[in-house]
C-alpha positions in Angstrom: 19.8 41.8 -15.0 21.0 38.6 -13.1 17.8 37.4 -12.3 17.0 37.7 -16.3 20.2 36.0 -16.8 19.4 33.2 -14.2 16.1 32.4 -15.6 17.6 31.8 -19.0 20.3 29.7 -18.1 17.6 28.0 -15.8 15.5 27.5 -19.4 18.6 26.3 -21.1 18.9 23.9 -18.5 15.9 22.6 -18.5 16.2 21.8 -21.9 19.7 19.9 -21.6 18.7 18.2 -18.5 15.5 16.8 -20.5 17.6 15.4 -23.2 19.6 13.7 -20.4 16.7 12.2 -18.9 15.7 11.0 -22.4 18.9 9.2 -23.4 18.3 6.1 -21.8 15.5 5.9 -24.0 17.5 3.5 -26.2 18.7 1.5 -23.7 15.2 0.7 -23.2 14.1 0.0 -26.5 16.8 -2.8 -26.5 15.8 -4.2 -23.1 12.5 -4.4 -24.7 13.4 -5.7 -27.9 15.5 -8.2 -26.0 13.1 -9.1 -23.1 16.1 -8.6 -21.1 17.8 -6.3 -18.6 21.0 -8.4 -19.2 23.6 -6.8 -17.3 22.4 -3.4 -16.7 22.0 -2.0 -13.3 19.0 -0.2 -12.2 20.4 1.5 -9.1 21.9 4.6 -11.5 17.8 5.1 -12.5 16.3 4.2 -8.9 19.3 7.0 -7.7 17.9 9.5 -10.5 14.6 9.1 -9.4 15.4 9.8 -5.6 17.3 13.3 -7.0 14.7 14.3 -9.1 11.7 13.8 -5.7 14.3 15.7 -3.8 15.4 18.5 -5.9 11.5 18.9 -7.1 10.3 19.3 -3.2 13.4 21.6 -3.2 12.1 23.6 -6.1 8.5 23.6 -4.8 7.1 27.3 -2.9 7.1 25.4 0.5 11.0 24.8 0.5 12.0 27.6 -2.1 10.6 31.2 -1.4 7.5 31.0 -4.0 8.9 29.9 -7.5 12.5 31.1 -7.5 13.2 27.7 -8.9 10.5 26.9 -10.8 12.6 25.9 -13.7 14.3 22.9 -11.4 10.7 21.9 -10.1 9.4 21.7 -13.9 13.1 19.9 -14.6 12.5 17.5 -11.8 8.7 16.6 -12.4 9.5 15.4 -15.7 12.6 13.2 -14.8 10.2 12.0 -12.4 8.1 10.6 -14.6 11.3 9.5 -17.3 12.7 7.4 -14.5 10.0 6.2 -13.1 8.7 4.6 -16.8 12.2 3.7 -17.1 12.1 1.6 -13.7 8.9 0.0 -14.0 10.6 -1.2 -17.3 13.5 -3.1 -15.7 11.2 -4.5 -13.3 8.9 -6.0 -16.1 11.6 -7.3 -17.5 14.4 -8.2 -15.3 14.8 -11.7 -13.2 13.2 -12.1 -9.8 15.8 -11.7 -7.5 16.7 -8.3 -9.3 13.1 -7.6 -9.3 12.7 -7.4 -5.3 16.0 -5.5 -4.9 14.6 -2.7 -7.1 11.3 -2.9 -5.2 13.0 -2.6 -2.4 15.6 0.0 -3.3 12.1 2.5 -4.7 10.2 1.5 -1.5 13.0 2.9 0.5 13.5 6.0 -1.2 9.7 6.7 -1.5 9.3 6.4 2.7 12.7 8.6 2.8 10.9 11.3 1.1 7.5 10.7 2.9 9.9 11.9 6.2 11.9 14.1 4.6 8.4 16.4 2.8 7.0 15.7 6.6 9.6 17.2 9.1 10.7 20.1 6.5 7.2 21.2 6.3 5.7 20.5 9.8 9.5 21.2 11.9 10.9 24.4 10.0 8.9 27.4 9.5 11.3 29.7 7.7 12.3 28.9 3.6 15.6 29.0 4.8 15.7 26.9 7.0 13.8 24.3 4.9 16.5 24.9 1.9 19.2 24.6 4.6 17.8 20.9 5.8 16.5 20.0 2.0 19.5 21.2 0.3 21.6 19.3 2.3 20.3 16.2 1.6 20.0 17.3 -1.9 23.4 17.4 -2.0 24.1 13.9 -0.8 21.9 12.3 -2.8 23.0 14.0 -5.9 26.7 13.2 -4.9 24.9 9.6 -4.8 23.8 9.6 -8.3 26.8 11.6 -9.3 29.1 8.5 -8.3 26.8 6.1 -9.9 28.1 6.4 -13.2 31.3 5.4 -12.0 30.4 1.9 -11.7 29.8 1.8 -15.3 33.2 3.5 -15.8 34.8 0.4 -13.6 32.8 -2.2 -16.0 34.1 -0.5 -19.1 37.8 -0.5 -17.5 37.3 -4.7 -17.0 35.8 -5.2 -20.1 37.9 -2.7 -22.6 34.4 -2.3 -23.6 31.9 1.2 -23.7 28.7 -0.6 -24.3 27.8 -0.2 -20.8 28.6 3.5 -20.8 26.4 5.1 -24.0 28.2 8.2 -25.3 25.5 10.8 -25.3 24.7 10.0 -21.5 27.8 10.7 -20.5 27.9 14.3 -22.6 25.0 15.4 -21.6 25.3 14.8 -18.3 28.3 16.8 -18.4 26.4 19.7 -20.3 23.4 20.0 -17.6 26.2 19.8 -14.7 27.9 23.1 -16.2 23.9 24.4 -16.9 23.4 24.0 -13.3 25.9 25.0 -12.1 26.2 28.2 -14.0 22.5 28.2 -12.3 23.5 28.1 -8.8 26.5 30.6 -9.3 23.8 33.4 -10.6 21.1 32.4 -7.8 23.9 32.2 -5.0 22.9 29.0 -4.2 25.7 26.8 -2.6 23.2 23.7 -2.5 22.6 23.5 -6.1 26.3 24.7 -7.0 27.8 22.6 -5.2 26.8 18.9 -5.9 26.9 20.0 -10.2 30.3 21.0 -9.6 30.9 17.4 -9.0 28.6 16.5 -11.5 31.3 18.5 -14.2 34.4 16.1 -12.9 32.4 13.0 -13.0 31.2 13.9 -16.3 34.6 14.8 -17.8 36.2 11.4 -16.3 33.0 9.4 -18.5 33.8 11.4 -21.7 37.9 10.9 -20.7 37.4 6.6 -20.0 34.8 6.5 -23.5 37.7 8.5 -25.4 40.1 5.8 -24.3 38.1 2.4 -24.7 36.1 3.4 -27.6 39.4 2.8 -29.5 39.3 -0.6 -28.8 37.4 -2.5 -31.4 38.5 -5.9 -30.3 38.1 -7.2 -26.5 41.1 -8.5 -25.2 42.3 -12.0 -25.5 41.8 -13.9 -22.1 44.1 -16.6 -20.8 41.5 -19.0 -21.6 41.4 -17.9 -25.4 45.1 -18.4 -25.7 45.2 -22.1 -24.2 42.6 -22.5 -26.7 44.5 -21.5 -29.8 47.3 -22.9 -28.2 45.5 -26.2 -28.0 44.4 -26.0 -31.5 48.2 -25.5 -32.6 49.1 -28.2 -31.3 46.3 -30.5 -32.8 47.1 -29.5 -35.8 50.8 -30.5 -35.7 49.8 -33.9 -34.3 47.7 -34.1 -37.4 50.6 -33.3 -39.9 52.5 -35.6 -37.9 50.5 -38.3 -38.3 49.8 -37.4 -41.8 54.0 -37.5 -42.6 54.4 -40.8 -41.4 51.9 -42.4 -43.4 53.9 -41.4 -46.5 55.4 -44.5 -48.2 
């Protein structure tokens, strides 16, 4: 009955997690339609990307015992693929200097991976002691890309602004946190439980700082603006001034 259980919530999942992988979609378009990355970041996407090539070798029968997770290996393969079109994106379209650090950044993870699939496979001969040294790191770089989205949450505190911090990214990735979670719980699987636990309070802080700013309509006045309107005041008085004393 569990294990029926724990494959539908793994399903459900699945489904949610997709979505999530699809909302940046519109970022995206605009980038496109813009022909540029303006201020975005890349690192939340290139941090995705290294989760997804983690938790999908962590999913696959030579870490997990056959396809007990073969709902997070099918989750994974396609947020593979989402991030990676999403990457090649900002690289085709961002500056050069931003350019080689997300070169860089991918290169880096890739060879990460290359070592980590090598000495899981060729170093541990048991499935649990694969899970035990892939999980782990599964669990930091999740906490990684968990963390991520509060950089955007510090940009929308300096700029009163949420356009940095699209709505339906943060809910959904609240919804497949609690999905997965609820995954691990049934599976007994402290790797995957643990990490989407985080996953729910980061989440909930997103939805809590979008709640908050999406009130404000209007950015803030800046000290410049009011020397500025300050200085236009005065001008004008000058102006009736001048204007008084040519009266006969």
């Amino acid at each position: 009955m569990a294990t029926s259980i724990r494959v539908v919530v793994g399903i459900i999942a699945s489904v949610v997690c997709v979505l999530l992988y699809t909302v940046p979609v519109l970022t995206f378009k605009r980038v496109i339609k813009e022909a540029s990355v303006g201020e975005f970041s890349c690192l939340p996407y290139i941090l995705a990307l290294f989760s997804a090539l983690t938790w999908g070798w962590y999913g696959f029968p030579v870490v997990s015992n056959g396809w007990e997770n073969l709902s997070l290996f099918g989750t994974c393969a396609v947020g593979v693929f989402f991030e990676l079109s999403f990457i090649i994106i900002y690289i085709w379209y961002a500056p050069r200097e931003k350019k080689k650090f997300v070169v860089l950044m991918v290169s880096l993870i890739m060879a990460i991976l290359c070592v980590i699939v090598s000495f899981s496979t060729f170093t541990f001969h048991t499935h649990q002691m694969r899970k035990l040294f892939v999980g782990s790191i599964g669990i930091v770089t999740s906490m990684s890309m968990y963390s991520a989205p509060l950089v955007a949450v510090k940009q929308v505190m300096k700029t009163k602004s949420v356009e940095f911090m699209p709505f339906y990214l943060s809910l959904f990735s609240l919804l497949t946190s609690l999905m997965w979670t609820l995954y691990g719980i049934l599976g007994r699987d402290p790797y995957i439980t643990a990490p989407n636990s985080v996953g729910c309070l980061t989440g909930i802080l997103q939805l809590v700082v979008y709640c908050i700013y999406s009130r404000c309509k209007d950015p803030p006045k800046t000290h410049n603006d009011i020397e500025q309107v300050i200085s236009k005041l005065e001008a004008a008085a000058a102006t009736l001034e001048d204007t008084n004393g040519c009266k006969p």
